[in-house]
C-alpha positions, -999 to 999 in steps of 0.1 A, spaced: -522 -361 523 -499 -385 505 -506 -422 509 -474 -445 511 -471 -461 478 -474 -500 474 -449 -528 464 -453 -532 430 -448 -570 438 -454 -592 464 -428 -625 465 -438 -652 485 -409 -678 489 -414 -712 504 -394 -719 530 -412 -746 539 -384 -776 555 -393 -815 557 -375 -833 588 -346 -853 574 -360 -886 564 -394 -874 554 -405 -888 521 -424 -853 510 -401 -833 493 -395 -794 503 -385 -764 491 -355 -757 517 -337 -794 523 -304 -800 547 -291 -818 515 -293 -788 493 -273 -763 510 -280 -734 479 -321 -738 490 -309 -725 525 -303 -694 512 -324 -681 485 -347 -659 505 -315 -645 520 -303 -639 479 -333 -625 469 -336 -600 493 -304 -592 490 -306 -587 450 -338 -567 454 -315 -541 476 -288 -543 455 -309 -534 425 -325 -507 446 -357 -519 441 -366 -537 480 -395 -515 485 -413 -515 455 -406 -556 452 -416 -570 486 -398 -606 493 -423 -626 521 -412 -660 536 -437 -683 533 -449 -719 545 -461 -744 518 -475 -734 481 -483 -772 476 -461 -775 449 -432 -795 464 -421 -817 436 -408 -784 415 -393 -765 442 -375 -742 455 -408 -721 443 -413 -682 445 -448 -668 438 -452 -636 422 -480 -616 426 -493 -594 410 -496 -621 379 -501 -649 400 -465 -664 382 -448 -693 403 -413 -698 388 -397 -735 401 -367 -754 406 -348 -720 418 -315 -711 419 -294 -678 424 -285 -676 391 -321 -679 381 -339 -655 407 -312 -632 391 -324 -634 360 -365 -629 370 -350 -599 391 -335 -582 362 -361 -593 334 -392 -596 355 -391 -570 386 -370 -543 367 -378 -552 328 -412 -561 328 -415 -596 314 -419 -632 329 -393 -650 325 -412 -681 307 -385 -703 312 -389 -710 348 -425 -707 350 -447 -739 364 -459 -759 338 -498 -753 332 -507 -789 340 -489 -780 373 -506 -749 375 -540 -747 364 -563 -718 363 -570 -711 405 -608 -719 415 -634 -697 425 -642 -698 465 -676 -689 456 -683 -722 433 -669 -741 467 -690 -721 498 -717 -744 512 
C-alpha cells in the first residue's frame, strides 16, 4: 500500500485582526489593505508554481509577534519571515519552497526570536 505523501512545508500565516482603535498591533489591519490579502497571495503563488500540495499554507491566529508583522511561520525549520509583502512572499516562494534556501533577509531577528523552550523544563 502507498501512503499519501506529506507537505514538505507547513505555512502558518497570522491572520490574526485587532478591532480598529486597539492599541496592539496585528498582522491583518483595516489600514493596510495589502495585509488583507496575503494568505489569499500565497496560496495563490504556491498553485501557480505548482507546488500547493507539497507546501501547505494554514491560516492561523496569533504567533505573538505583532510588532514585525504580517508574519508567516515556516516549518519544517521553524523560520518566521516579518514585515511581509507580495513581492516578498514571492521571493521566499521561489528561493525558499522551490530553491531550497531561507531567504535571510526577511527572517526575525534572533533577539526576536530566540531558541523555543523545552515543555519538559516548564511541567510541574
Amino acid at each position: 500500500m502507498i501512503g499519501m505523501p506529506q507537505p514538505a512545508f507547513y505555512v502558518f500565516k497570522c491572520q490574526q485582526s485587532a478591532p480598529p482603535g486597539m492599541p496592539k498591533p496585528s498582522c491583518v489591519t483595516q489600514s493596510n489593505p495589502e495585509s488583507q490579502q496575503l494568505m489569499q497571495h500565497l496560496s495563490q503563488s504556491l498553485m501557480m508554481k505548482g507546488i500547493i500540495a507539497t507546501v501547505s499554507p494554514i491560516q492561523t491566529s496569533c504567533l505573538n509577534r505583532c510588532q514585525q508583522g504580517p508574519v508567516i511561520l515556516v516549518e519544517p525549520g521553524h523560520t518566521m519571515y516579518v514585515g511581509l509583502t507580495k513581492e516578498k512572499i514571492d521571493r521566499i516562494v521561489e528561493e525558499h519552497f522551490v530553491g531550497g534556501n531561507v531567504v535571510t533577509d526577511y527572517v526575525i531577528a534572533d533577539e526576536l526570536w530566540a531558541d523555543p523552550i523545552d515543555p519538559a523544563s516548564m511541567a510541574r
